[in-house]
C-alpha positions in Angstrom: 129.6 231.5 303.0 127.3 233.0 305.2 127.0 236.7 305.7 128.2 238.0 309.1 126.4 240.8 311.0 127.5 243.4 312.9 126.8 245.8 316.2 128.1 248.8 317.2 129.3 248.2 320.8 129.5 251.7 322.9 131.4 250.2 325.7 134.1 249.6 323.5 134.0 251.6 321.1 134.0 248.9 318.5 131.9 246.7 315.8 131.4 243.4 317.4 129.6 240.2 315.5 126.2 239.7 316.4 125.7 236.1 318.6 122.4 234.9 318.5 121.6 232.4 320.7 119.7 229.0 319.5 116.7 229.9 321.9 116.2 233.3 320.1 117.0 231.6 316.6 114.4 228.5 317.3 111.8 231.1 318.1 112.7 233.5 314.9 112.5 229.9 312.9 109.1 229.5 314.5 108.0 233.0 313.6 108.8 232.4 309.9 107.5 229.3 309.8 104.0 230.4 311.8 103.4 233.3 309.5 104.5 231.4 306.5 101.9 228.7 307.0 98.9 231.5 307.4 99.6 233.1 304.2 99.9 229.6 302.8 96.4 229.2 304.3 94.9 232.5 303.2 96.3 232.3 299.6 94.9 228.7 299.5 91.5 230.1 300.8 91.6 233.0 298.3 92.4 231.0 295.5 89.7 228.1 295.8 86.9 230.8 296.3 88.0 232.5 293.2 89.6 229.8 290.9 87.4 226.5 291.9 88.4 223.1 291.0 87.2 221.6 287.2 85.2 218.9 289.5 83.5 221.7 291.4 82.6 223.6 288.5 80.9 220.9 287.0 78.8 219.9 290.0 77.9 223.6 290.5 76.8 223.9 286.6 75.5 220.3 286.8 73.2 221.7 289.7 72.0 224.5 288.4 70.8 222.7 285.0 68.8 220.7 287.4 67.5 223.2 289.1 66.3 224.9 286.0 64.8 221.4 284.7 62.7 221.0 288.1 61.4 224.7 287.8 60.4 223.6 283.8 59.0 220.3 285.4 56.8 222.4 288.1 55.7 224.7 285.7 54.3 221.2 283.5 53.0 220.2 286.8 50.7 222.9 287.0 49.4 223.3 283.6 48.7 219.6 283.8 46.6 220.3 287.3 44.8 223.1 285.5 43.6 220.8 282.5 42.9 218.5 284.8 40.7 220.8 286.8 38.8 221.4 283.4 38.1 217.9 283.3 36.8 217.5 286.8 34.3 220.5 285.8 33.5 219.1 283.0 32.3 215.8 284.4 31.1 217.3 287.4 28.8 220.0 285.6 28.2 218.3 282.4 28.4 215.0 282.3 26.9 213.9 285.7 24.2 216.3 284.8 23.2 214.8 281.8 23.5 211.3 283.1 21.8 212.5 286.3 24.5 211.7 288.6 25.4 213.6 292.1 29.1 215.8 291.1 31.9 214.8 293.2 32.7 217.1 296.6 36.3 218.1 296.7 36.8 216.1 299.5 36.2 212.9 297.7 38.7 214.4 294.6 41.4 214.8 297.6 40.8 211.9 299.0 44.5 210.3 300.4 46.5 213.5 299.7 47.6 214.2 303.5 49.3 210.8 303.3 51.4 211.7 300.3 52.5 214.8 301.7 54.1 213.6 305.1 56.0 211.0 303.0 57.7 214.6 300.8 58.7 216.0 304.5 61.9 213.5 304.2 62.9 215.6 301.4 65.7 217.9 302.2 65.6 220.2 299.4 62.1 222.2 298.8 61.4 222.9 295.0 62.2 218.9 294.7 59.7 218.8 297.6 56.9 220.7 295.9 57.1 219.3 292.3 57.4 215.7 294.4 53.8 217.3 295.8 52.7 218.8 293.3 53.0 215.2 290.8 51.5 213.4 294.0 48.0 215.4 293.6 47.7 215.4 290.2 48.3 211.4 290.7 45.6 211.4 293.2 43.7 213.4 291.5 44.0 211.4 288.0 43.0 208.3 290.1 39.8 209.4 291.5 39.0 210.9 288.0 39.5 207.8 286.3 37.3 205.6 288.5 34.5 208.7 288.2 35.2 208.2 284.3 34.6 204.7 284.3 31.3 204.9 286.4 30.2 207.7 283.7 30.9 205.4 281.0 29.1 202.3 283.0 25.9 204.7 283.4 26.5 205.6 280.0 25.9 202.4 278.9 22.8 201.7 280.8 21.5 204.9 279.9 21.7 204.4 276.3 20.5 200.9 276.5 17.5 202.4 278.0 17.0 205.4 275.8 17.1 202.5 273.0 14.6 200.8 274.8 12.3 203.5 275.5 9.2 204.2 273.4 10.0 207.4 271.3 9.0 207.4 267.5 6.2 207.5 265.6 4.2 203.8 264.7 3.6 204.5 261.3 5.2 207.3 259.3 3.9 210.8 258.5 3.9 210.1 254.8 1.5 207.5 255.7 -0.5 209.0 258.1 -4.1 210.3 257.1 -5.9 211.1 260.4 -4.4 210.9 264.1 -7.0 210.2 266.6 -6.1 212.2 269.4 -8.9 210.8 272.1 -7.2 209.1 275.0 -9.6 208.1 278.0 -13.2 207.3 278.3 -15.0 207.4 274.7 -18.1 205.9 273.2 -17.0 202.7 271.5 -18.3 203.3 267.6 -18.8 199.5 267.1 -20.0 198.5 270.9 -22.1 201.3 271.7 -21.2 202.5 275.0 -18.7 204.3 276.9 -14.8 202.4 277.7 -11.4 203.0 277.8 -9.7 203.9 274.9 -5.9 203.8 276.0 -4.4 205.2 273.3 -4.1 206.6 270.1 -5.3 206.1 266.5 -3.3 206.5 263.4 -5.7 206.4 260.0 -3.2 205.1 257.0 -3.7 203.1 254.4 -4.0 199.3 254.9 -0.6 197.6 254.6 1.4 201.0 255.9 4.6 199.8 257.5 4.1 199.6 262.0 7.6 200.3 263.2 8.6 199.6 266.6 9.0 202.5 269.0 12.0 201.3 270.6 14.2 198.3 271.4 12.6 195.2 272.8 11.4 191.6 272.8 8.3 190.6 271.7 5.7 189.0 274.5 2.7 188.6 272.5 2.4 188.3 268.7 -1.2 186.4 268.0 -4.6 187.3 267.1 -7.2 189.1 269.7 -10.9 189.3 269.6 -10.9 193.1 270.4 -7.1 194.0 268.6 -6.9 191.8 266.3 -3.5 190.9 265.0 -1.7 192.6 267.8 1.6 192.7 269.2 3.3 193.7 272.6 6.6 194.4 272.9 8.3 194.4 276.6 10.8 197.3 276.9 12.1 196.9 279.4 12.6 199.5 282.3 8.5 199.4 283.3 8.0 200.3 279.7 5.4 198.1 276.9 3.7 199.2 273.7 1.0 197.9 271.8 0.3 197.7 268.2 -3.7 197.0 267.1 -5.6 196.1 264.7 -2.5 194.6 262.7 -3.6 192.9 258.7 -0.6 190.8 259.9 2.6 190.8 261.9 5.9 189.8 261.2 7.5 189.4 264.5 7.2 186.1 266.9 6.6 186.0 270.9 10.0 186.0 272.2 11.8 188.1 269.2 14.1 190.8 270.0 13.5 194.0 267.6 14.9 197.4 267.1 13.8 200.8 267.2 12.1 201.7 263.7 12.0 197.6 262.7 8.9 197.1 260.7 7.0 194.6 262.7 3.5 194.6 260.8 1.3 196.4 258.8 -1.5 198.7 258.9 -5.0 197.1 259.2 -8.7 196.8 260.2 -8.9 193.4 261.8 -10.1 192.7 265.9 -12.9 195.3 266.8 -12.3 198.3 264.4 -14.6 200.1 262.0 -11.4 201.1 259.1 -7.7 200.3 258.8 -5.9 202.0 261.4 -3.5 201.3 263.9 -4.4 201.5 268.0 -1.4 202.3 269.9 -0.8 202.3 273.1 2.3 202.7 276.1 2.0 201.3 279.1 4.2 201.9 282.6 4.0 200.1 284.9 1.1 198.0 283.6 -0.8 201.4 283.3 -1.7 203.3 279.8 -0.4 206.5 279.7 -0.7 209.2 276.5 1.7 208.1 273.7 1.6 211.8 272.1 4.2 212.5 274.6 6.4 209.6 273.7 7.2 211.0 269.9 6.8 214.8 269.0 10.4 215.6 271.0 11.7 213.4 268.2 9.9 215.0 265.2 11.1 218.8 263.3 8.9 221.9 263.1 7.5 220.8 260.1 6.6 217.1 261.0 5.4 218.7 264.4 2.9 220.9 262.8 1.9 218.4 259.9 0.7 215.9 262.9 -1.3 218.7 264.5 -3.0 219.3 261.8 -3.8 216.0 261.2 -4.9 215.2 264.6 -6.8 218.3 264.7 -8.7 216.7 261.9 -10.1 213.8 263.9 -12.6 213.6 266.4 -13.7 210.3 267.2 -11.7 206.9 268.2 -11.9 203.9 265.5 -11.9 201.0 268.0 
């Protein structure tokens, strides 16, 4: 049973039960139920900022693991770019030096980046947006280095073919060689008796000493010559021929491909020549030039200084 309440009443003196009307209870009701409902609202407030639900802790912990994974990927980013920029140094001061190639400008190495980047301005969040960047470079980057690579190895090739093919050894062997004849121009002919060209050099050995070819090529002429004698060209290729003189025979045929240091005759005194010796001679272009400075780069101090001596020796031409 419900409590009853009670007023004191001074008109008449007595206590008289309280009436309230339903206007004044509705609005009491209304009160209760108003001010219920915001500290409903507040404590439900309170408690999901301080006790948040299980699927909300593990997206915030899910996040922050990504996070840290995309500042560990950006950190990999840029130790890859850096080892990458020693690469592009590398082939731009090294390798296209040797191979005598032009380096790369940096606009070339950065060629199609602005592109890239106005596709990451979609991205919302920015340390997704920089690594996305970041990777989008090195990409570039990567691409253009790759296609500088491959001409390197393409020049590489051609270079080496032609290094291969490029007079630059010794005929005949220091521990054949007796005399070098170091006169290269206009000489008195010891078997004609006047002055011509002599367009090349002389090594002294003893007859049937091995003639080794000074560098890759095909044979264009293997036959006997009035003034050479058994004599043999070989067509380098690149502007480049040599000639071996004065052969006791050859080994090689017109149209034969040989390699550097292939024996391709021997050492003797046949054609217009007053002892065995070999006549050498380079030509480029079709015109003799010196072949001393076609072999010492590949000879050592000692060999250097034995063929000094030994040209230092001679003073006259044998052919």
């Amino acid at each position: 049973m419900a409590q009853m309440r009670y007023t004191y009443n001074p008109d008449t003196c007595k206590y008289e039960p309280v009436v309230v009307s339903p206007k004044v209870a509705g609005r009491k009701i209304l009160n209760f139920l108003g001010i219920s409902f915001l500290i409903g609202l507040t404590g439900a407030f309170y408690f999901n900022y301080r006790f948040p639900l299980v699927d909300e802790t593990l997206q915030a912990e899910r996040n922050q693991k990504l996070k840290t994974e995309w500042r560990v990927l950006y950190k990999q980013l840029q130790r890859t770019s850096n080892q990458l920029s020693a690469l592009e140094h590398n082939d731009d001061q090294n390798y296209r030096v040797i191979l005598d190639l032009e380096p790369l400008d940096q606009s070339q190495r950065e060629a199609g980046v602005g592109g890239r980047e106005r596709e990451s301005e979609s991205i919302p969040y920015p340390i997704i947006r920089t690594a996305y960047e970041q990777a989008e470079k090195i990409k570039n980057r990567l691409d253009i280095e790759a296609q500088s690579l491959q001409q390197l190895m393409n020049e590489l090739l051609k270079k080496e073919k032609m290094w291969a093919s490029r007079p630059a050894i010794q005929p005949v062997s220091n521990k054949d060689l007796k005399h070098l004849h170091t006169i290269f121009g206009l000489r008195m002919h010891p078997l004609l008796g006047y002055v011509r060209p002599h367009n090349g050099l002389d090594f002294t050995a003893p007859q049937g000493s091995p003639v080794y070819a000074t560098g890759d090529g095909k044979v264009s002429y293997a036959q006997y010559s009035t003034s050479y004698g058994n004599v043999v060209f070989i067509n380098h290729g690149y502007d480049f021929e040599t000639r071996y003189a004065h052969l006791t025979n050859f080994i090689v045929a017109s149209g034969q491909f040989v390699k550097r240091g292939q024996v391709i005759g021997y050492v003797g005194n046949t054609g217009l020549s007053v002892s065995a010796h070999l006549h050498y001679e380079v030509l480029y272009k079709n015109s003799p030039i010196n072949p001393i400075n076609f072999f010492q780069r590949d000879l050592n101090n000692k060999e250097y200084e034995k063929l000094v001596e030994i040209g230092s020796q001679a003073t006259s031409s044998l052919d």
